[in-house]
N, C-alpha and C positions, 0 to 999 in steps of 0.2 A: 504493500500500500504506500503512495507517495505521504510524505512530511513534508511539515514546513517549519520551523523558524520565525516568528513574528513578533518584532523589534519592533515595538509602539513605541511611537512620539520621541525620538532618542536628540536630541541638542547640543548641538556643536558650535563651538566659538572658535573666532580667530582660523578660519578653514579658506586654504587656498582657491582664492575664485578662479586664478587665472587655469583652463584647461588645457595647457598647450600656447601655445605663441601667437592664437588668433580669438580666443573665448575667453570671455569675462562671465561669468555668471555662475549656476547649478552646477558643484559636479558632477560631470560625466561619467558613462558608464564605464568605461575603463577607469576611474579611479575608483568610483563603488566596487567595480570588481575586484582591483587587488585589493578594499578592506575587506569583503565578503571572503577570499582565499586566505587570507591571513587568520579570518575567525573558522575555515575548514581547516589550516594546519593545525592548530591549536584544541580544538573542540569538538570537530565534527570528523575528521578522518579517525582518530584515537577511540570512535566511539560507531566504527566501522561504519559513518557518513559520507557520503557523496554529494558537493553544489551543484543539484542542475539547471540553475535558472534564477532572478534575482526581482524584484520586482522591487520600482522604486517611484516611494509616495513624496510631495513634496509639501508642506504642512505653513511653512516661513523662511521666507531666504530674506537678507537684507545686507548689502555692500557694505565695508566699512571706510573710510579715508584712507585706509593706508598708510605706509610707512613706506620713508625710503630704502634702499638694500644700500647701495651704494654709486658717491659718495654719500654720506652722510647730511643730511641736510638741515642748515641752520638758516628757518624764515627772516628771521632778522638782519642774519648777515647777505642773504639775497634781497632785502628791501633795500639793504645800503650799495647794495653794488657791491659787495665785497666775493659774494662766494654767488655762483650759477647754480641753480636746480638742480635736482638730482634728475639723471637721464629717466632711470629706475625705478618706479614706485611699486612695492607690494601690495597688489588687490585683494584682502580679507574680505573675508563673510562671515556671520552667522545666521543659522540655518539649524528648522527645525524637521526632521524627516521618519517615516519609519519603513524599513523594508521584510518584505516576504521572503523569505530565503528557501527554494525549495530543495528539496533533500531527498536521493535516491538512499536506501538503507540496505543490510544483508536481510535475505530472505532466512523465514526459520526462527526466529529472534524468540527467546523466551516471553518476554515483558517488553515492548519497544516502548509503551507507556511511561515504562519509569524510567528508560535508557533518555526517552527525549525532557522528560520532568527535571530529571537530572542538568541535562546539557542549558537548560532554559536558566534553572539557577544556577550556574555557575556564571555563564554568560551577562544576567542580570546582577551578576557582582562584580566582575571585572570590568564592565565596558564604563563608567564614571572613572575617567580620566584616561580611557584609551585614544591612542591618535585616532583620526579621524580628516580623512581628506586635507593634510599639512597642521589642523588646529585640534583640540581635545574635547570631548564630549563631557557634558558639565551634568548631565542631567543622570537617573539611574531610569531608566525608560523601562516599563514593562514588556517582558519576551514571555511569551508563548511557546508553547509546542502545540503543533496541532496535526490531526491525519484526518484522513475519507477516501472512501471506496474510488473516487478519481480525483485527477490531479484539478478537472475545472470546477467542481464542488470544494475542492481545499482551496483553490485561489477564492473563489466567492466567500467561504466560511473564513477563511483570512482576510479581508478586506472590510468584511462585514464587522471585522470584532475591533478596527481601529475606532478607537475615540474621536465621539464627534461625527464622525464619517465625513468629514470636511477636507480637501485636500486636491492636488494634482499629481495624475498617474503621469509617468511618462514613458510615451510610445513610440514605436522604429516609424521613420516617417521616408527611410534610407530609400524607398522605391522614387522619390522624388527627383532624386539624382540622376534617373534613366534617360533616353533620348524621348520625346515627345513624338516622336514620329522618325522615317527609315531619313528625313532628312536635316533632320537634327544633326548641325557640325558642332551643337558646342559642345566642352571639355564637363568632366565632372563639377569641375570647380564654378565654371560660370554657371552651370543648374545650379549650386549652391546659393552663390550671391543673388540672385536671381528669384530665388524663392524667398529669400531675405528682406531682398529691394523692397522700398516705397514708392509707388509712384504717387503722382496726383489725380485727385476724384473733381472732375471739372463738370458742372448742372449749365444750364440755360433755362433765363427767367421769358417771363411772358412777351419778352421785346426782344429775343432772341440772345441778349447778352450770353457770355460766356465769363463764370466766373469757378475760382479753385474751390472746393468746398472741405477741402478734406487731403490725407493719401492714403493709402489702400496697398494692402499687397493683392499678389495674385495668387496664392494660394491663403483659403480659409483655415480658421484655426490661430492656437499659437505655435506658431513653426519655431523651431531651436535649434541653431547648432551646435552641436556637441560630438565632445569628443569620446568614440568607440573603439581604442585601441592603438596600435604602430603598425608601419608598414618599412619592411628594412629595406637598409640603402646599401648594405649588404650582405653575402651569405656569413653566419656566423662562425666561429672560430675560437679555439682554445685561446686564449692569452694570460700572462703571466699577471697575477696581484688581483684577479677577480676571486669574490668570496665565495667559499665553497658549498656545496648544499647540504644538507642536513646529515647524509649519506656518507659526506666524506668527497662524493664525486664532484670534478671541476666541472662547471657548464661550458657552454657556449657561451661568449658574446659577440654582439654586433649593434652595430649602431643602426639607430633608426629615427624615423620621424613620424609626428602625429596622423595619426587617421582621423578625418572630419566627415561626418555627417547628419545628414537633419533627423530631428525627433519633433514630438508634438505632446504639450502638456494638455492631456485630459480631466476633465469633473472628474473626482472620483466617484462622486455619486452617480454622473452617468454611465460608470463602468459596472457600476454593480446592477444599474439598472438592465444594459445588454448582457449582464452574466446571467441575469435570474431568466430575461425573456430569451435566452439561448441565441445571442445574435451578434454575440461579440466578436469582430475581424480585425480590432486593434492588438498590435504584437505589443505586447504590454511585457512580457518576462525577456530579463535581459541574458544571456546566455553568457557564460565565465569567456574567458577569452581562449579562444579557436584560430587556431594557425589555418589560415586559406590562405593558399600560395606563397605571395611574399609577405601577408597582412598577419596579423594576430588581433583577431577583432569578436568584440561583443557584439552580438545580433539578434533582435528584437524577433519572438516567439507567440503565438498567439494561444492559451495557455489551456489547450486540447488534453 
């Protein structure tokens, strides 16, 4: 029987907005991802668990001013003219979230009741003051264990038991990025900006004028970009002073650069409501990160 993991209402300060070197906002699913792996090496593999999927609710996010990295920056001494701005400024956030973590388990299990009861408390005492997306979780949020005869009854019975039920899902919106038709030349990238873009919303009054009213995008919704993972710049490779893994065994490294693509923040009440009327086609579960070809990418699941 599928499990889940559910981290009610968990609160994070001082958490890295920037996703990558082009997003300022929510983190992204590849940062959600490696916290969600880091709470499978710890908790969920030692208790013969498997993450197959992640689901992520968005509750409060709010920007903070920032701080410089470097130089160091002294206002005063840049009103005088003495010292220039910092190039640099660190984009914080805090942000209040809670995620569905779902969980393949061994078959056969005595009690998986008290195996997942167990992991629930431990988890609901360790995570106040766990890193969390660059900042620390301030809050001791309620976790859950929960199971059902399917994985789309545990998502709906998980969704349902968050507090409030107020919130936004966020869903793979990455089909966006496709060609529009066989003569579609542009690149991935301009579908991106492009679904981003503002244009202007221009009416005509009863004298035929023509005035701006508004801008508008062209896709409905609130579209997001965000960052789903790396794509390498090359094939990876032993090298010397990289950390070892748990095993003892050296990895691979290689370098790489961000993967970008668009999502869309959902009502969560309107997700429960196409859960219950069986009609949900939003890929809502986020999937741990999957090497496809050159990419290592999280990918949005519709939660069958």
């Amino acid at each position: 029987m599928p499990e889940a993991i559910v981290i009610d209402h968990l609160r994070a300060v001082n958490i890295n907005a920037c996703s990558g070197a082009h997003i300022i906002g929510f983190p992204g699913p590849a940062t959600l991802s490696g916290f969600v792996h880091a709470l499978e090496r710890t908790h969920f593999r030692p208790q013969g668990r498997r993450h197959t999927g992640t689901i992520v609710v968005s509750h409060d996010f709010s920007l903070n001013l920032g701080r410089a990295k470097h130089p160091v920056t002294d206002p005063a001494a840049v009103a005088q003219g003495k010292m220039t701005a910092s190039i640099l400024d660190e984009k914080q956030a805090n942000a209040t979230a809670s995620l569905v973590i779902l969980l393949a388990s061994q078959p056969g299990e005595d009690d998986p009741a008290e195996i997942g009861a167990a992991m629930a408390e431990d988890l609901a005492a360790v995570l106040p003051g766990t890193r969390f997306a660059g900042g620390s979780i301030v809050s001791r949020p309620v976790v859950r264990w929960m199971t059902a005869d399917t994985r789309l009854d545990l998502v709906t019975r998980a969704l349902s038991a968050l507090r409030g039920r107020v919130g936004q899902v966020l869903a793979d919106r990455g089909e966006l990025l496709g060609p529009t038709d066989e003569g579609d030349a542009r690149d991935p990238l301009d579908r991106l900006l492009d679904a981003l873009a503002a244009f202007p919303v221009v009416s005509e009054d009863e004298t035929g004028a023509r005035r701006r009213v508004g801008h508008a995008r062209r896709e409905n919704g609130w579209i997001v970009p965000v960052n789903v993972g790396l794509r390498l710049i090359e094939e990876p490779k032993r090298r010397d002073g990289v950390r070892h893994l748990d095993d003892g065994a050296v990895p691979r490294h290689a370098f790489a650069e961000d993967a970008l693509s668009l999502a869309e923040w959902r009502s969560l009440r309107s997700i429960l409501r196409r859960l219950r009327e069986g009609e949900l086609e939003e890929r809502i579960v986020w999937s741990p990160l999957r090497r496809k070809g050159r990419c290592f990418l999280a990918e949005g699941r519709v939660p069958a």
